[in-house]
N, C-alpha and C positions, 0 to 999 in steps of 0.2 A: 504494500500500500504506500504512495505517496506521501510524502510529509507534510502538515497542515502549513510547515512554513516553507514549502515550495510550489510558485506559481507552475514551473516547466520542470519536468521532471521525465529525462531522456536514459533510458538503459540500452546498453547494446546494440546500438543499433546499425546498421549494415545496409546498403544502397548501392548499386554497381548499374553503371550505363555501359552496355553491353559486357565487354569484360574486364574494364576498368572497375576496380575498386574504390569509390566515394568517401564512403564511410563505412569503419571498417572497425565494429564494436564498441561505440565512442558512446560515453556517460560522461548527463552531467547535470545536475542543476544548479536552477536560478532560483532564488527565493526572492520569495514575495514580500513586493514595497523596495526591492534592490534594483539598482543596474550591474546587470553584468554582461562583461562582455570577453567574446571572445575573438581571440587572435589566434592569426596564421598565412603562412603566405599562399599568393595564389594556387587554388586550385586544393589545400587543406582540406576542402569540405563545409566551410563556413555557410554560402550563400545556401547549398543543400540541406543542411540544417533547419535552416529556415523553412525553407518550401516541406520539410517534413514535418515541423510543425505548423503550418498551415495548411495541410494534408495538399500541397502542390505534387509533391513526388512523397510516394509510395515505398515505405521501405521493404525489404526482402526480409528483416527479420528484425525484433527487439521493441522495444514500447514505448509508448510520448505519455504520458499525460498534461493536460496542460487546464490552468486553473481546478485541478483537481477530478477532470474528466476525458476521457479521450478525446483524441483529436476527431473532427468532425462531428463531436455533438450538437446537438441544435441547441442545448443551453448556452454553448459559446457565442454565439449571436448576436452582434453586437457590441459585445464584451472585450475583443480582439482590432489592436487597429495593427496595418503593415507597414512598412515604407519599403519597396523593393529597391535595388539596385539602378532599374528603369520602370518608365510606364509608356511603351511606344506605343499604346495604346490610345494612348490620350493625344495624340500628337496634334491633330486639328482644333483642337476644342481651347477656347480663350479661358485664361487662368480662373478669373472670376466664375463664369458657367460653370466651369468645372466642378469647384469648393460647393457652390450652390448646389448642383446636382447632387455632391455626397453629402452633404448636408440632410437633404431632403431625405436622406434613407432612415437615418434617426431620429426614435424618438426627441431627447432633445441634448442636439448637438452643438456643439461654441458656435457663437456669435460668426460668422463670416468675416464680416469687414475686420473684425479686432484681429482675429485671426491672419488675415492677410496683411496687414498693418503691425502688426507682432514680429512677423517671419520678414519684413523687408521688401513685399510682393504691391504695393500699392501703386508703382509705378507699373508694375506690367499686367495691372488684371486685368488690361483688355486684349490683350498678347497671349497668340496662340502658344499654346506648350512649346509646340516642333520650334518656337521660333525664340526663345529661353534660354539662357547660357545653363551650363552645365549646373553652377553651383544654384539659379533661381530654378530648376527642376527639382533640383535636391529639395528646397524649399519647397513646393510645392509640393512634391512627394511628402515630404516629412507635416503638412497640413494636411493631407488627407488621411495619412494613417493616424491622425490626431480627433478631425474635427465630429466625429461619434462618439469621447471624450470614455475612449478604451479604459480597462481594466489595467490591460495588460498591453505592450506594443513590441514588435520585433521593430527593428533598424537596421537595414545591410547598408553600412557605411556611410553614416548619417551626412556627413559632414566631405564628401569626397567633392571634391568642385569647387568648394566655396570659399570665398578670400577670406582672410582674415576677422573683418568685421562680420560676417554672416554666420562665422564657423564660431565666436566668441558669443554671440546673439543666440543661438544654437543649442550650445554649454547649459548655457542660462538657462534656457526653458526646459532642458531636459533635466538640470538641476529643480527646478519647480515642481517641476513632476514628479520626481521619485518624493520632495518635501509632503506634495499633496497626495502619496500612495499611491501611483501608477507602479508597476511596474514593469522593466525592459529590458530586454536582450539586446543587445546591438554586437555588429561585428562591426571591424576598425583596423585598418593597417599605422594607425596615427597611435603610437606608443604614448605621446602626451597627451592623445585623447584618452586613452586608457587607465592613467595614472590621474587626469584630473576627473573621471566621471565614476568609475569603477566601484564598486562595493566586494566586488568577486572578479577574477581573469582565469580563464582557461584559454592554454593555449594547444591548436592543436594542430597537426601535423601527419599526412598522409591519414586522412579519416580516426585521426586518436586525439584521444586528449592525452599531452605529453607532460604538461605539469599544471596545477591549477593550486590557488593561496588567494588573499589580499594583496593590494599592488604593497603595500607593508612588509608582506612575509615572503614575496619575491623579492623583494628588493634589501632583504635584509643584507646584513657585512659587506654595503657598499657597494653591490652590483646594482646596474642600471635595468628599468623593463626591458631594453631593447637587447642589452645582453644577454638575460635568462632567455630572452626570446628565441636569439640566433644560436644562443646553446641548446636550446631542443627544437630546432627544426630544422630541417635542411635546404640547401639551394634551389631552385626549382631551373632547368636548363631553358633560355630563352629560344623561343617558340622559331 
């Protein structure tokens, strides 16, 4: 059974795209009202994580629970916000519309305008997505996986794109969020993202989790996150 103080609670689990191996026995949880997040270099298995806990991709074997029920429950409903890595989906649709559309799915969801006005998006809500720089998609992504005003939020790399002031503005509200009991997963290749949001880091490597602490108990006798990082994981050979 589950722990009443773990929101995501992943055992064993195993995913292979044809005969590559994904994830490959990997445990872990995330307790509840925390951010944790996990690290690894491309291709580790982070972003499939995800998609397995939002029943996207199907594992081959091992178990999710997540807010204390399986994945795919219909109590989870609502209760679940995402931010993917992309949404090409969305590519024509003007930023504003957009927010409004997922708005309207929730019972009662943030404010729009504040929201958009929060995130830094005020100049472009009349700006189709496809037409968005990298880091204002991010924003946007990261308001949609927000504005049904989740439980719980997965994050695949909240903050990739975005300059400076966006990615600091960012911090902030996901710091508010865990204040106000949300809880989130986020994956992160930014070690100082890691170290300033983190409650818990698991780091994992070729579908495992290779070592996992507080960014405190990794980085105890003076080594750096990035250190313990690149001591348990390996190179990945550019493509």
């Amino acid at each position: 059974m589950p722990s009443p103080d773990s929101a995501v609670r992943v055992a064993d689990l195993v995913v292979r795209f044809g005969r590559r191996i994904v994830l490959d026995g990997l445990s872990l949880e995330a307790k509840t009202g925390a951010l944790t997040a996990v690290l690894g270099p491309n291709g580790a298995g982070k972003t499939t994580l995800i998609r397995c806990c939002t029943q996207l991709v199907r594992p081959l074997s091992g178990d999710i629970t997540v807010l204390g029920l399986p994945v795919g429950s219909r109590q989870l409903a609502g209760r679940i916000g995402v931010m993917p890595q992309s949404a090409g989906s969305w590519s024509g649709i003007k930023t504003g519309e957009l927010l409004r559309y997922l708005a309207g799915i929730y019972a009662n969801p943030l404010p729009v305008p504040a929201l958009i006005e929060r995130l830094g998006l005020t100049d472009c809500a009349k700006t189709p997505y496809r037409r968005l720089s990298g880091g204002q998609q991010q924003a946007v992504n990261l308001a949609g996986a927000l504005v049904g005003r989740p439980e719980l939020v997965f994050l695949d790399e909240p903050t990739a794109g975005m300059d400076p002031h966006a990615r600091r503005a960012t911090w902030l509200l996901l710091r508010e969020l865990r204040a106000n009991g949300v809880t989130m997963l986020l994956t992160t290749h930014a070690m100082d993202e890691a170290e300033a949001l983190a409650d818990q880091v698991f780091i994992v490597d070729h579908g495992r989790v290779t070592i996992s602490g507080t960014v405190r108990q990794l980085t105890k006798s003076g080594r750096t996150l990035e250190t313990v990082f690149l001591n348990h994981t390996s190179a990945r050979a550019a493509s």
